[in-house]
C-alpha positions as YAML, in Angstrom:
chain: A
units: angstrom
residues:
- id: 1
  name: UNK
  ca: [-5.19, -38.86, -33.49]
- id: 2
  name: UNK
  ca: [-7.54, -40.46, -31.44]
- id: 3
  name: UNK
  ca: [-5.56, -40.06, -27.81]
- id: 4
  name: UNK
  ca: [-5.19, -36.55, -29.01]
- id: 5
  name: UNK
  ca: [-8.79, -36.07, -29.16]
- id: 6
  name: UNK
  ca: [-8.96, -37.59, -25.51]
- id: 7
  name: UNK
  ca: [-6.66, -35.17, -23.90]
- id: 8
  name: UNK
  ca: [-8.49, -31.99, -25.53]
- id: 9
  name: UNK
  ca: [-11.95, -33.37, -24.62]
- id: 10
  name: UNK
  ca: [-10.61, -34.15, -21.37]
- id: 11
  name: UNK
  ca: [-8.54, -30.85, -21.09]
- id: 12
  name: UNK
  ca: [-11.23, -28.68, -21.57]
- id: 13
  name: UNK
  ca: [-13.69, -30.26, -19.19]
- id: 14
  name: UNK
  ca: [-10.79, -29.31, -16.77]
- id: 15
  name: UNK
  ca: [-10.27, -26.32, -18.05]
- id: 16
  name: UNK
  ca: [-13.92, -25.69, -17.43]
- id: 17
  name: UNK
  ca: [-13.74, -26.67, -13.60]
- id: 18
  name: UNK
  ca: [-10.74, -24.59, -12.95]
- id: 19
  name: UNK
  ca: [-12.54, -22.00, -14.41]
- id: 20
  name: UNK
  ca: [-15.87, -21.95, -12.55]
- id: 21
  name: UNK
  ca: [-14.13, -23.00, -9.33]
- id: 22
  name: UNK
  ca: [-11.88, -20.00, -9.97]
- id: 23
  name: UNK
  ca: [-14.33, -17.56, -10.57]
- id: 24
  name: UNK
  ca: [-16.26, -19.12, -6.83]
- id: 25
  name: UNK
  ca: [-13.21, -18.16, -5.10]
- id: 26
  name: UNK
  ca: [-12.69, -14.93, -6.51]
- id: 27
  name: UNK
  ca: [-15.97, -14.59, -4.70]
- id: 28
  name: UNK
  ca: [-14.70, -15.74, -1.36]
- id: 29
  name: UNK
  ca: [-11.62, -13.66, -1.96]
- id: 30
  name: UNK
  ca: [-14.27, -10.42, -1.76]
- id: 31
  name: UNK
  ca: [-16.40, -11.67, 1.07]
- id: 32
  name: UNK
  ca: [-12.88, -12.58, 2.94]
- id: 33
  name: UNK
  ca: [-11.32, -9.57, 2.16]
- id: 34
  name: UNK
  ca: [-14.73, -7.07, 3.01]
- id: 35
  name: UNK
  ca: [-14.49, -8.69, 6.64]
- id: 36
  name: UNK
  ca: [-11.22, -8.84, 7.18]
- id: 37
  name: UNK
  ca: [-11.03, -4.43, 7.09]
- id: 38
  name: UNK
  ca: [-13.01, -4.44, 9.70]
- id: 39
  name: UNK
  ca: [-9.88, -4.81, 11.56]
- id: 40
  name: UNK
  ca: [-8.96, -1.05, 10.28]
- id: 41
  name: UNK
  ca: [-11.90, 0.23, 12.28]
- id: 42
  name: UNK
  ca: [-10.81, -1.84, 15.68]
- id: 43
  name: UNK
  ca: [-11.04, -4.84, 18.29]
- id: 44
  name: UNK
  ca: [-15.13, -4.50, 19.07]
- id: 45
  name: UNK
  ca: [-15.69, -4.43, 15.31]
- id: 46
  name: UNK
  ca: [-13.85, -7.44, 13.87]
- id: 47
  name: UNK
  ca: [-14.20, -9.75, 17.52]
- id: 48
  name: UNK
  ca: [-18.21, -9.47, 17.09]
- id: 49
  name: UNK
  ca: [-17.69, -9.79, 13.35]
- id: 50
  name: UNK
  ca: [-15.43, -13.15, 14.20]
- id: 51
  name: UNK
  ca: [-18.49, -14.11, 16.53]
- id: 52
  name: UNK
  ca: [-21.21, -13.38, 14.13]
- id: 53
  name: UNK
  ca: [-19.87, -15.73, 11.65]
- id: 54
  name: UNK
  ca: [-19.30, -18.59, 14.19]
- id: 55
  name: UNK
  ca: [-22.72, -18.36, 15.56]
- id: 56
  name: UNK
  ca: [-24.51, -18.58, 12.34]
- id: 57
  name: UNK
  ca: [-26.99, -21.58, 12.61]
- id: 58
  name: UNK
  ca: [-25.91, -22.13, 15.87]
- id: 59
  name: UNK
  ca: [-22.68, -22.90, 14.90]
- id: 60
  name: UNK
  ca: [-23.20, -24.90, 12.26]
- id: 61
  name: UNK
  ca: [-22.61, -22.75, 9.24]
- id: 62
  name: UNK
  ca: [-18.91, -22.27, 9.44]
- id: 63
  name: UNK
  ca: [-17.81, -26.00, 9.48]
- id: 64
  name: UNK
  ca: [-20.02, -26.55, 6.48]
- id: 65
  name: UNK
  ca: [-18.50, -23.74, 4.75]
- id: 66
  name: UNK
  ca: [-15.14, -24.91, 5.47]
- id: 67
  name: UNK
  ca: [-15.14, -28.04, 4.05]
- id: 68
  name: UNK
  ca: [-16.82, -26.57, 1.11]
- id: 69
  name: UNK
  ca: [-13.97, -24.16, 0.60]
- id: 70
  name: UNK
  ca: [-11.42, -27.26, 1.17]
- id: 71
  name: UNK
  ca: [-13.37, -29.30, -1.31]
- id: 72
  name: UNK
  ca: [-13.44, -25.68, -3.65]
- id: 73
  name: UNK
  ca: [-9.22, -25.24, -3.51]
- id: 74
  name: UNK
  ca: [-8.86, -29.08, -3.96]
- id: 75
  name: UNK
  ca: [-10.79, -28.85, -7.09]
- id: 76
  name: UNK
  ca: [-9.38, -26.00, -8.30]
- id: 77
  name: UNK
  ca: [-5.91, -27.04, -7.32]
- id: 78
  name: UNK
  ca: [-6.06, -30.45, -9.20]
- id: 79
  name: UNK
  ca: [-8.04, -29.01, -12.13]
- id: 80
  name: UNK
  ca: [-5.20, -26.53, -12.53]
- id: 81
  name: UNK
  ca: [-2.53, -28.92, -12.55]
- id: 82
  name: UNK
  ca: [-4.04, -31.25, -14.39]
- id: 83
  name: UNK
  ca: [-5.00, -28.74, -17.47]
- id: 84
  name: UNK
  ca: [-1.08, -27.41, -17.50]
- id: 85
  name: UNK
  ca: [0.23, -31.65, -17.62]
- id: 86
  name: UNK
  ca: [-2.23, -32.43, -20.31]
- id: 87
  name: UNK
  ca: [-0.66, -29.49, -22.09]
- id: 88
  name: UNK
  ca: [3.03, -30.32, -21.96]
- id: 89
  name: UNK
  ca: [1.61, -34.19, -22.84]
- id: 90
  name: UNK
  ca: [-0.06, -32.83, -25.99]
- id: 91
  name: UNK
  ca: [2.69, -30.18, -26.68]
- id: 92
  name: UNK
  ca: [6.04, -30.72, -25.08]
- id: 93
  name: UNK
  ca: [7.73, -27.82, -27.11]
- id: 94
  name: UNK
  ca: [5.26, -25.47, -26.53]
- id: 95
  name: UNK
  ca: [7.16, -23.71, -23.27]
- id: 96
  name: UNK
  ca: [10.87, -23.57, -24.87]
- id: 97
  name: UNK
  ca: [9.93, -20.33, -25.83]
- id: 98
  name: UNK
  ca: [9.32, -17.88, -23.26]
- id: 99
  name: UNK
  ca: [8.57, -14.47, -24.78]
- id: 100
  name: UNK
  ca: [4.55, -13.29, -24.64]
- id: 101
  name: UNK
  ca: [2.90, -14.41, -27.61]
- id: 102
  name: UNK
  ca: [1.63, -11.87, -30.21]
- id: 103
  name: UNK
  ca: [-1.69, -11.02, -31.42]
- id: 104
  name: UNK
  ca: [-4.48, -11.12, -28.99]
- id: 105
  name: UNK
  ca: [-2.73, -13.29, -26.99]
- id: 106
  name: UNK
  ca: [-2.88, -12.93, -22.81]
- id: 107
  name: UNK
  ca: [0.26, -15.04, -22.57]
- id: 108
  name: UNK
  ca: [2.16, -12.92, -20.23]
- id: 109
  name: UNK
  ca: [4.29, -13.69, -16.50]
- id: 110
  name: UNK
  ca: [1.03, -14.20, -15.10]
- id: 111
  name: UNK
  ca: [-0.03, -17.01, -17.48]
- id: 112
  name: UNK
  ca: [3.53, -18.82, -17.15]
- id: 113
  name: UNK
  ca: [3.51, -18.60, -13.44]
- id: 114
  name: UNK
  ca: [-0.37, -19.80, -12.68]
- id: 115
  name: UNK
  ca: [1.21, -23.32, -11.18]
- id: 116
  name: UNK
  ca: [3.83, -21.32, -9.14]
- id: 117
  name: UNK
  ca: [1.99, -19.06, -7.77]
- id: 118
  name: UNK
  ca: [-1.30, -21.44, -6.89]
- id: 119
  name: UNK
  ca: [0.61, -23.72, -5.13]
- id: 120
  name: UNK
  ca: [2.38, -20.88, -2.84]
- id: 121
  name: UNK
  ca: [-1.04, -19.26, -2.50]
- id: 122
  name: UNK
  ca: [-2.24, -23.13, -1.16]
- id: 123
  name: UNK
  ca: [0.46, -23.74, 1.20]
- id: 124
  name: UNK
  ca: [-0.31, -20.20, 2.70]
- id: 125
  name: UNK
  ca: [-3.82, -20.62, 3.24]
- id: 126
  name: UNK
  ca: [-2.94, -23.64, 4.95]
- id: 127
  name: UNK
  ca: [-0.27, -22.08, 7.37]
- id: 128
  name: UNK
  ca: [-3.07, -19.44, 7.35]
- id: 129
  name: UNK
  ca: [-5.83, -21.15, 8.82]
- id: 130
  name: UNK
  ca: [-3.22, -23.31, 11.03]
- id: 131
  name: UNK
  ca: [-1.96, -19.63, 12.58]
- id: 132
  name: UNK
  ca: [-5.28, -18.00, 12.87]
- id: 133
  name: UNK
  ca: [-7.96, -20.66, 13.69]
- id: 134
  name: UNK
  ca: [-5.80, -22.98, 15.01]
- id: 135
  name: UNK
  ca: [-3.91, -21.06, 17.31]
- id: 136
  name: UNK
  ca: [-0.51, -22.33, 15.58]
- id: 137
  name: UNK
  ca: [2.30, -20.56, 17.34]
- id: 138
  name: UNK
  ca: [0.89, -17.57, 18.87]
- id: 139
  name: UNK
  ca: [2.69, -15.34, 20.55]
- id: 140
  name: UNK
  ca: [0.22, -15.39, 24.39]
- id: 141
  name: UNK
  ca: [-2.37, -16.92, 25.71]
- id: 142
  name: UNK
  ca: [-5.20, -15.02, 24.68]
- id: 143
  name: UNK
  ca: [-8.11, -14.49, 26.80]
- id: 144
  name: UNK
  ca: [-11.35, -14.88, 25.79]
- id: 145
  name: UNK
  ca: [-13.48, -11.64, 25.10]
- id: 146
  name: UNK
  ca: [-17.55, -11.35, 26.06]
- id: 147
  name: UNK
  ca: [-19.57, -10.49, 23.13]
- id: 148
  name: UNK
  ca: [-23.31, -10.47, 23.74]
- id: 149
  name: UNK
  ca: [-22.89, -12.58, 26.99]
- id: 150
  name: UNK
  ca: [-20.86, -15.57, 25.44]
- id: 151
  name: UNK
  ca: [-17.51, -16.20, 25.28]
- id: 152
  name: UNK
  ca: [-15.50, -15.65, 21.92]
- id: 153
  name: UNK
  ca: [-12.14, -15.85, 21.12]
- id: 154
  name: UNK
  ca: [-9.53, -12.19, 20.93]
- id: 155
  name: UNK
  ca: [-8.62, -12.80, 17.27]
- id: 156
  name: UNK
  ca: [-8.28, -9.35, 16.85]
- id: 157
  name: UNK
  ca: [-5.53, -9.38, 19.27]
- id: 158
  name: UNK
  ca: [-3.83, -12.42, 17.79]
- id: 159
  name: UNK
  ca: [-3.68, -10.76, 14.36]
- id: 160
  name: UNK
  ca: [-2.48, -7.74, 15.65]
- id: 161
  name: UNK
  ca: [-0.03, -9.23, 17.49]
- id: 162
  name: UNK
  ca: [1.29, -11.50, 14.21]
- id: 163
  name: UNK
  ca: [1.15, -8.31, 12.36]
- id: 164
  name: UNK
  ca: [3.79, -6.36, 14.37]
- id: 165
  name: UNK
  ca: [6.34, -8.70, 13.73]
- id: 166
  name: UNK
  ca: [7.94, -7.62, 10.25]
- id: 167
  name: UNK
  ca: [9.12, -11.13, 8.72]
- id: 168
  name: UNK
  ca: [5.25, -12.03, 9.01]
- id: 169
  name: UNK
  ca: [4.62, -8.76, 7.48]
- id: 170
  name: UNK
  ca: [7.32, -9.06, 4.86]
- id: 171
  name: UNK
  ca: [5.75, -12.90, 4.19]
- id: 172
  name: UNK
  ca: [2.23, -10.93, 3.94]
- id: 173
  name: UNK
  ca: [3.32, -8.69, 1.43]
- id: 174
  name: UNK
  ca: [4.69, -11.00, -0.84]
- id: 175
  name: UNK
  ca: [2.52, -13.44, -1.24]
- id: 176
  name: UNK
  ca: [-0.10, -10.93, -1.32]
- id: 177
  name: UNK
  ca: [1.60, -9.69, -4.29]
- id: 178
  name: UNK
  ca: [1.38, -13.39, -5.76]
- id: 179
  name: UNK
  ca: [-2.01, -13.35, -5.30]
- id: 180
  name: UNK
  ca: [-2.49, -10.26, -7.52]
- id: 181
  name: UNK
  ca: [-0.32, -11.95, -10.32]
- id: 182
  name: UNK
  ca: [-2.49, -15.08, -9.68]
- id: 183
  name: UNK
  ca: [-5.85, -13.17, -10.51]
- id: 184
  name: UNK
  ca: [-4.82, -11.02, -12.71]
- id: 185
  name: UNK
  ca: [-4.55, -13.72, -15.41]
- id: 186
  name: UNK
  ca: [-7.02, -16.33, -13.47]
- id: 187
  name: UNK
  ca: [-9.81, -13.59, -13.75]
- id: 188
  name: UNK
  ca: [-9.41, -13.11, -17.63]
- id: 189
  name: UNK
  ca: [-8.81, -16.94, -18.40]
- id: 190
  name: UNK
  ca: [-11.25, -18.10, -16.43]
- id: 191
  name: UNK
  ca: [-14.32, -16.12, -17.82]
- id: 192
  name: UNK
  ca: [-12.45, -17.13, -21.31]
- id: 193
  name: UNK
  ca: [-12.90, -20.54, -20.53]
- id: 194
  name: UNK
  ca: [-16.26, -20.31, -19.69]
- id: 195
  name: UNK
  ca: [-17.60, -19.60, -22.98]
- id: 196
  name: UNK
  ca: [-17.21, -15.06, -22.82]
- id: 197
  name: UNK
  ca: [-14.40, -15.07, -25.87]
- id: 198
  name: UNK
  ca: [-16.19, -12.49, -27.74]
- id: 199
  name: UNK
  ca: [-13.45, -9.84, -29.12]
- id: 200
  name: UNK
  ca: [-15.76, -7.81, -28.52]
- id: 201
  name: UNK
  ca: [-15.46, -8.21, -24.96]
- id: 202
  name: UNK
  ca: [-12.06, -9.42, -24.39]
- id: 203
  name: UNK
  ca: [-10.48, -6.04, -23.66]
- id: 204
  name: UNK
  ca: [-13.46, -5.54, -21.15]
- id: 205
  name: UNK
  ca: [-12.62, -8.33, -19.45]
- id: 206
  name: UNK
  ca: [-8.93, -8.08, -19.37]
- id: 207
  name: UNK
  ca: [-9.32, -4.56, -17.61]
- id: 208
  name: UNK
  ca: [-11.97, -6.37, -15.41]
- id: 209
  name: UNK
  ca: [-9.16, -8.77, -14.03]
- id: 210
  name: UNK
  ca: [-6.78, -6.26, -13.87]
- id: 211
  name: UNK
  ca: [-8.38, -3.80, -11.64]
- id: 212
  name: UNK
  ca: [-9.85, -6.80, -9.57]
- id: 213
  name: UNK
  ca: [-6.29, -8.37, -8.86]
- id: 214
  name: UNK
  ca: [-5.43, -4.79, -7.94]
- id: 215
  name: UNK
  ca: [-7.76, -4.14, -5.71]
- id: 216
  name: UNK
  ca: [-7.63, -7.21, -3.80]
- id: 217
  name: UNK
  ca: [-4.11, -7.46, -3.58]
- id: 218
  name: UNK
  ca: [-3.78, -3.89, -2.26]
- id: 219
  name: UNK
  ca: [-7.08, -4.45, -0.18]
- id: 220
  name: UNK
  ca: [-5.45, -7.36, 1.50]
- id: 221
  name: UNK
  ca: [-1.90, -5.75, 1.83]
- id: 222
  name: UNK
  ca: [-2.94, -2.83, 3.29]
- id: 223
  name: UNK
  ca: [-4.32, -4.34, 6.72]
- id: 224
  name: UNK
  ca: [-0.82, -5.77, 7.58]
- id: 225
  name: UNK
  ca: [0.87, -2.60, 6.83]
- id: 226
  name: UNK
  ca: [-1.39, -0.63, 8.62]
- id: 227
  name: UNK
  ca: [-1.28, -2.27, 11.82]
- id: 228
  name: UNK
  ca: [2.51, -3.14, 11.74]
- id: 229
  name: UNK
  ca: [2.53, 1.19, 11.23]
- id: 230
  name: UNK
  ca: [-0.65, 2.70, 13.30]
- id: 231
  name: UNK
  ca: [-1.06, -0.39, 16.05]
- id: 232
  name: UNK
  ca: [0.34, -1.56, 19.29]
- id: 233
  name: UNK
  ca: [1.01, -5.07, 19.89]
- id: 234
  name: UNK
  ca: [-1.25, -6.15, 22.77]
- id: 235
  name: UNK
  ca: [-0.55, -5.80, 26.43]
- id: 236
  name: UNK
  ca: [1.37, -9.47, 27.05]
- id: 237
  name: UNK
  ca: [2.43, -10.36, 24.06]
- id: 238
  name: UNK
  ca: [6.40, -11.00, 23.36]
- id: 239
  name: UNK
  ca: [6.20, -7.74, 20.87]
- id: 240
  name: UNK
  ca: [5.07, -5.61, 22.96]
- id: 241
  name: UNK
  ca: [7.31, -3.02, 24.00]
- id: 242
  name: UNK
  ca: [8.84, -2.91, 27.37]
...
């Protein structure tokens, strides 16, 4: 009884980090998405974007954001996993049986797949930043451009260029799609977790996470679908034609 009592108390402490580090990156998701359609209006626009960011605090700001966002995914990463071991420890029948649960239950695709789809949404912002930071196989050299007299690097050109290949598009689209899945339940269970389990407000907040996963999964998959449609590949690239 009394290693039973561990794992809850210990469960929902987790619980309670994956929850508020959940909700933290549905905020990043927004901010990431907001900038990131500035690439709908055109190079100017998202290359001084690109610069504005990397010049905050003299360039200080976005290294200290990124390891904040890599210590934010760890946390919510191992959190995650954690919760869902702890859960087949204290009840290792509990996911023979696959149908949704009844009631006022969210248990649902989404629910089952949180692990599954989490850890393919981690290994693609890895390959992520490694493709467009890093450089990681891109398709030219890519000058830099001039933006108020310093140097900055094209990255509108690099992800126009990934975006006219359709297997990175096709890649895009799906696990854009996971993404939606992944908040569509995260969104719900997370403010859940957090202590907002009035009945009252449960339908509220279910609607909330569905028309947030919606939007951000449709925000985010319409910029490579766009370009691969409406824009040329740069001048040099391997995709370009002729």
């Amino acid at each position: 009884m009394a290693g039973l009592t561990d794992i809850t108390r210990s469960t929902v402490g987790k619980k309670l980090l994956n929850g508020l580090t959940g909700l933290l990156l549905c905020g990043f998701i927004v901010s990431h998405l907001t900038g990131n359609l500035l690439l709908l209006v055109g190079r100017e626009a998202f290359n001084q974007y690109a610069y504005f960011l990397h010049s905050l605090g003299h360039g200080a700001v976005v290294p200290i954001m990124e390891v904040g966002l890599v210590m934010l995914f760890g946390a919510h990463a191992i959190s995650g996993i954690s919760v869902a071991r702890s859960r087949r420890r204290a009840r290792p029948d509990g996911y023979k049986k696959s149908a949704n649960a009844g009631g006022t239950s969210r248990k649902s695709l989404a629910s089952r797949s949180m692990i599954v789809t989490g850890t393919v949404l981690l290994i693609f912002v890895i390959l992520h930043v490694a493709q467009f930071k890093l450089g990681w196989g891109q398709l030219r050299d890519y000058p830099d451009v001039m933006i108020d007299g310093h140097a900055s690097v094209d990255l509108y050109s690099r992800v126009v260029d990934w975006f006219n290949w359709a297997p990175m598009v096709g890649l895009y689209v799906v696990v854009m799609l996971m993404l939606g899945n992944h908040l569509r339940h995260g969104f719900w269970s997370a403010f859940q977790t957090l202590g907002a389990n009035n009945p009252r407000y449960e339908n509220l907040i279910n609607t909330a996470g569905m028309l947030f996963a919606a939007a951000m999964a449709v925000g985010f998959l319409l910029i490579p679908i766009y370009i691969f449609l409406f824009v040329e590949p740069t001048a040099g690239s391997s995709l370009a034609a002729g």
